[in-house]
C-alpha positions in Angstrom: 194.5 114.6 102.2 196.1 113.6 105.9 198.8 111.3 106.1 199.8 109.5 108.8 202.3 107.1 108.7 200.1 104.2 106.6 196.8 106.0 107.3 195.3 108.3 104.3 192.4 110.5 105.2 190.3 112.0 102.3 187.3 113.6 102.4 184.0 112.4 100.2 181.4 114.9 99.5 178.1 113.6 98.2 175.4 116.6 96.7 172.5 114.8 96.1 171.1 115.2 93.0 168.0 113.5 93.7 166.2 112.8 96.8 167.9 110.2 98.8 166.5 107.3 101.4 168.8 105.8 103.7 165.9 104.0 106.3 166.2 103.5 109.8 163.5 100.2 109.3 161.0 102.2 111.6 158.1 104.4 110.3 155.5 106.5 111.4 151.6 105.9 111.2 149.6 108.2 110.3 148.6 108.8 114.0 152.2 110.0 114.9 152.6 113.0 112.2 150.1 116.0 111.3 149.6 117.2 108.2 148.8 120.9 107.5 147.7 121.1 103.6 147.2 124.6 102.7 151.4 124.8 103.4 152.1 121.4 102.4 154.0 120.7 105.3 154.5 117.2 107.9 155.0 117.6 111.6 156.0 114.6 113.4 155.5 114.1 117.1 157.6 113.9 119.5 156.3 110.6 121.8 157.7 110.9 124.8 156.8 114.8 124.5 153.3 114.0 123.7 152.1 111.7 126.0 153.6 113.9 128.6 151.4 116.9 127.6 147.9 114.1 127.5 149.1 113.2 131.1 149.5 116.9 132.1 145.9 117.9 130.4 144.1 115.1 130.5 143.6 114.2 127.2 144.5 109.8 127.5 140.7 109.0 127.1 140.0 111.2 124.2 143.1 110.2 122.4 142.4 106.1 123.6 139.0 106.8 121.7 140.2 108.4 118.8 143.0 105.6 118.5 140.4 102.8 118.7 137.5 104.8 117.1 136.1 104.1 113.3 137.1 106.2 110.8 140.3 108.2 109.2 143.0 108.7 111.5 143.9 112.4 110.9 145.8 113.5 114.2 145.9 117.3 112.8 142.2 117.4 113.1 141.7 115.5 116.6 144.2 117.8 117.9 143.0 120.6 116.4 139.2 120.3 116.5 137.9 117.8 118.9 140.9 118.8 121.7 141.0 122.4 120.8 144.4 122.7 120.8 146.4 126.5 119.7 149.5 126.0 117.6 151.7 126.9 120.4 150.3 124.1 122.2 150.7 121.7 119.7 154.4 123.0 118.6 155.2 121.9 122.1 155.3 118.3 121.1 156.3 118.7 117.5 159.6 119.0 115.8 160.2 121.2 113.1 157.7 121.1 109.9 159.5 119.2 106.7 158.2 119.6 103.0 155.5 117.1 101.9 155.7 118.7 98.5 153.6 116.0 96.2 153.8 112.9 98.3 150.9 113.7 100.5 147.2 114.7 99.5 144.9 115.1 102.7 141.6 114.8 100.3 143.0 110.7 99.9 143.9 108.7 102.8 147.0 109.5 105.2 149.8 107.5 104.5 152.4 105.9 106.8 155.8 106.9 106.3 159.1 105.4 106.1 161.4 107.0 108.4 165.1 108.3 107.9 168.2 106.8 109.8 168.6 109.0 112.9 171.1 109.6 115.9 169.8 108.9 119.3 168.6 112.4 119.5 166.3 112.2 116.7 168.5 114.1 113.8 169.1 112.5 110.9 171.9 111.3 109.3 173.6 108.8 106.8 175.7 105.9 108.2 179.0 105.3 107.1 178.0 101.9 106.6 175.4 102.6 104.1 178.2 104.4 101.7 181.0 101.5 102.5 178.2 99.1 101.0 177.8 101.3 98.0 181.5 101.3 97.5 181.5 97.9 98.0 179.3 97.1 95.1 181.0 99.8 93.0 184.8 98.0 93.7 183.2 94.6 92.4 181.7 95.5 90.0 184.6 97.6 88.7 186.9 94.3 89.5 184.1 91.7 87.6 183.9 94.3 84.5 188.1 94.5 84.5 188.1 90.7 84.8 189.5 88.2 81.5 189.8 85.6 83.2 186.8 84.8 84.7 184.6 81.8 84.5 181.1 83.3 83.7 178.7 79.9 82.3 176.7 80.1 85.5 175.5 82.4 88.7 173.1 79.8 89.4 174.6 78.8 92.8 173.0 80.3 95.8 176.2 81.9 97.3 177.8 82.3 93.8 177.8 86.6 95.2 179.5 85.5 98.4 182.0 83.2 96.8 182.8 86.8 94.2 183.5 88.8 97.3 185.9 85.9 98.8 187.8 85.9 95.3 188.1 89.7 94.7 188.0 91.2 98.1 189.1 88.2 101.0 193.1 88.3 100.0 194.6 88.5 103.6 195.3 85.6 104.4 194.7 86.2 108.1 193.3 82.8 108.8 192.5 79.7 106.3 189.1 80.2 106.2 189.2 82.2 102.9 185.1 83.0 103.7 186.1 84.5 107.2 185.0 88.3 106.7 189.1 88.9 108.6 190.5 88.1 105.5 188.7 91.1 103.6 190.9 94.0 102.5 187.7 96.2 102.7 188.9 96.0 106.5 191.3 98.7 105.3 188.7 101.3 104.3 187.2 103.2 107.0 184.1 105.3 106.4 182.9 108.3 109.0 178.9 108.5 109.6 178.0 111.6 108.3 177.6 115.0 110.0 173.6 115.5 111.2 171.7 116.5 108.6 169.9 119.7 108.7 165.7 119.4 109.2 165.6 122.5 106.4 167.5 119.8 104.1 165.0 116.3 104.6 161.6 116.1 102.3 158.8 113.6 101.8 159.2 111.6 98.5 156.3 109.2 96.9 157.0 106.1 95.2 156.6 105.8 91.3 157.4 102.9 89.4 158.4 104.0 85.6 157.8 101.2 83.0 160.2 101.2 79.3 157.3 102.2 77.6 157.0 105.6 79.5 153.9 104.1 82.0 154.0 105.5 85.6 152.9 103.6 88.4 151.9 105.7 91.9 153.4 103.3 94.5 151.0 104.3 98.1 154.5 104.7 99.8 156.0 108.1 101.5 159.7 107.8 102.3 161.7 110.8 104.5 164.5 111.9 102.2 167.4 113.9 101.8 166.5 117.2 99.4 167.9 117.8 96.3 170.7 119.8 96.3 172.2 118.9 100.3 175.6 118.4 100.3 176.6 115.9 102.8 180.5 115.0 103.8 182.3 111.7 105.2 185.6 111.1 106.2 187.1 108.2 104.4 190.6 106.3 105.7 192.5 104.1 103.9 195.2 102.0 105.7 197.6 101.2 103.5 199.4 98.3 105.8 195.9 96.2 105.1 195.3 97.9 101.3 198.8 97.5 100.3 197.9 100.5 97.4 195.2 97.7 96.0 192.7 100.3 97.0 193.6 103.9 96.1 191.6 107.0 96.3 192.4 106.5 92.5 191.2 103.1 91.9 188.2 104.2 93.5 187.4 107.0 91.6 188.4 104.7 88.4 185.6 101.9 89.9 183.1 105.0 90.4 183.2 106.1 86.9 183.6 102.1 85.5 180.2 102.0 87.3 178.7 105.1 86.3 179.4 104.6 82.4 177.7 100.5 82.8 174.6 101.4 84.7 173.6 103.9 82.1 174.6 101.8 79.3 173.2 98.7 80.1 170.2 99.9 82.7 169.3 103.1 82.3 169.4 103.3 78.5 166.5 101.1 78.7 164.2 104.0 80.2 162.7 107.6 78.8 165.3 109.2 81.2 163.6 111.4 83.7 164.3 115.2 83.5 166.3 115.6 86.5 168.6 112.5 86.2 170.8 113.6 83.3 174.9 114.2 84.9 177.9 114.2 83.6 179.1 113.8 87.2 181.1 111.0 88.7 177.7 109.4 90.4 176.9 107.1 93.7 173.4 105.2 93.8 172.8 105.8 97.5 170.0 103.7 99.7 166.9 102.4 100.0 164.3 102.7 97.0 167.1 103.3 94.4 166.3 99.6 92.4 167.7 96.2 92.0 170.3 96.8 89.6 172.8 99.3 91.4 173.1 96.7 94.3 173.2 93.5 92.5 176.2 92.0 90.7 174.4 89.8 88.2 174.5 92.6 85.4 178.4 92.7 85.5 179.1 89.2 85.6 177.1 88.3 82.9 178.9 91.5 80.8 179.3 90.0 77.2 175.7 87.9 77.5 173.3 90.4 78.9 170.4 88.6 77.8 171.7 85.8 80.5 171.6 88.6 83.1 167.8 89.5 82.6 166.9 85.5 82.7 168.5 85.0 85.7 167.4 88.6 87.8 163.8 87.7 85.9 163.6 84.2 87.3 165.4 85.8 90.8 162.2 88.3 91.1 159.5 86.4 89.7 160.0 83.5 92.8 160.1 86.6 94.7 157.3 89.3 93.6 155.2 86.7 91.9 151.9 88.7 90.9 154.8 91.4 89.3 155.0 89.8 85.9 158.9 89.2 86.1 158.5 86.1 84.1 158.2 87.8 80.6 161.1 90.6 81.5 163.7 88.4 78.8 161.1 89.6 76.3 161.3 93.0 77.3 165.0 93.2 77.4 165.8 94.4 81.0 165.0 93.0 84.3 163.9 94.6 86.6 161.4 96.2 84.3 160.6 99.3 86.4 163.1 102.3 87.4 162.1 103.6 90.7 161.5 107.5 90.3 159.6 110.0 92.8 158.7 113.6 92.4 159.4 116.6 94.4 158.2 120.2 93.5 157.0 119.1 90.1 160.3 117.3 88.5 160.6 113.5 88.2 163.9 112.1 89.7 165.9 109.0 90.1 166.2 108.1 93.6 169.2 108.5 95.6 171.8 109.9 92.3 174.4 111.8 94.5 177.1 114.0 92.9 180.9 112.6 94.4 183.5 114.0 95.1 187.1 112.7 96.2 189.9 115.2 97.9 
């Protein structure tokens, strides 16, 4: 730890324990990566790179026509076959090659994939953001669990998360507009972006959908993730003139285990646990793709009447995925009634489980 006058500085170290998706919203089509399938490896181009080397050896036509042309879009064999490209040739527009492991099969159809967050140079990397969110959620949920006092009859309100937040977190008193996002003490936790991450460390994850009576679902979805095993550090800052020691590094360790010990009581219970999800760690549930239940707050404020949480998430997902069947989840027990799993090098994971530590 650094002090500073009112400034703490820690430092948070996340290991991944599973594969992890924090996405930038952008993706690539199967026209922008090559896949070699004897190695099981993606390449993805480099556009600016690319359509600099068609300019310079006039290939536009031939790749306009193979763009707008019938058929699979498999840029490995245009390149390779119908431009007769060498691999030197074709490394020249390519960044390094990243595991595709079991999320890929060339004998099926190409699929587009979701891309990583990345710095304006193109490496990858996890927004301090991201984890401040996660925290977030972790804090309230530690705060709604601790909570006696609470009036818990109804969450049917539209904003009833919003109005949580303003009661647990907006104490500052900075202006009179208790809603105003200046009156949040979160104001006083500062999170670093993350470090790039290394190309050796990023994989391609599927998508599978695991049901409680131990039915797997292949979702046709390829995400870039963090590998098992990365370890990945932040820089966390607490100022204690806005905290006022009502966020500790303690009380959030405290909220990280209070949240740990509910989701796999009340959520994870419910599923045939996957083989590489068992810790004993002190966990985070990190990004995209991880499931409804470690963002949401329904599950915690409903604590003593858990059969009101699945009605109201069920009737919350069934307006929204409608052909999904969330209408029958309160007979089931648990809503949502899928864990989101994927698979990398043969083992079945939870996404984004990351190991913390606090020092």
């Amino acid at each position: 730890m650094k002090t500073l006058a009112h400034l703490q500085e820690y430092t948070l170290t996340l290991t991944a324990l599973s594969p992890v998706f924090v996405g930038s919203g952008d993706s690539y089509q199967k026209t922008e990566y090559l896949f070699d399938p004897s190695r099981k490896l993606v390449s993805f181009v480099d556009k600016n790179r690319f359509f600099r080397f068609l300019l310079e050896n006039d290939l536009t036509d031939r790749y306009e026509a193979f763009i707008l042309g019938p058929g699979n879009k498999n840029l490995s064999a245009f390149l390779k076959h119908t431009c007769r490209l060498s691999e030197e040739q074709i490394g020249s527009f390519t960044g390094k090659s990243v595991s595709a492991a079991d999320a890929i099969d060339e004998s099926h159809s190409l699929k587009e994939i979701q891309a990583f967050a990345k710095l304006p140079d193109g490496r990858a990397y996890i927004p301090g953001s991201s984890v401040k969110g996660c925290l977030r959620t972790v804090l309230l949920t530690d705060m709604l669990l601790r909570d006696t006092m609470l009036d818990r009859t109804d969450s049917s309100d539209s904003k009833w998360a919003e109005h949580l937040e303003e009661q647990y977190l907006h104490t500052l008193h900075c202006t009179s507009k208790q809603s105003n996002a200046v009156n949040s003490i979160m104001r006083g936790l500062a999170i670093s972006d993350s470090a790039p991450i290394d190309e050796e460390d990023m994989i391609l994850c599927g998508k599978i959908d695991l049901l409680i009576n131990n039915e797997e679902n292949v979702i046709n979805v390829v995400r870039q993730c963090v590998a098992p095993g990365t370890k990945i550090s932040f820089q966390i800052t607490l100022d204690q003139s806005v905290l006022k020691n009502e966020i500790t590094l303690e009380s959030i360790q405290t909220a990280i285990d209070c949240f740990d010990s509910f989701y796999r009581k009340t959520y994870n219970a419910k599923f045939p646990q996957p083989s590489a999800y068992d810790t004993a760690d002190s966990f985070l549930i990190l990004g995209g793709g991880s499931g409804f239940f470690s963002k949401n707050l329904i599950y915690p404020f409903y604590k003593d009447t858990p059969q009101k949480a699945v009605k109201e998430v069920s009737h919350i997902l069934s307006r929204s995925f409608k052909k999904h069947g969330h209408e029958n989840d309160h007979n089931i027990g648990i809503s949502p009634h899928t864990q989101k799993l994927t698979e990398y090098m043969g083992e079945e994971y939870a996404l984004g489980l990351c190991r913390v530590e606090l020092s």
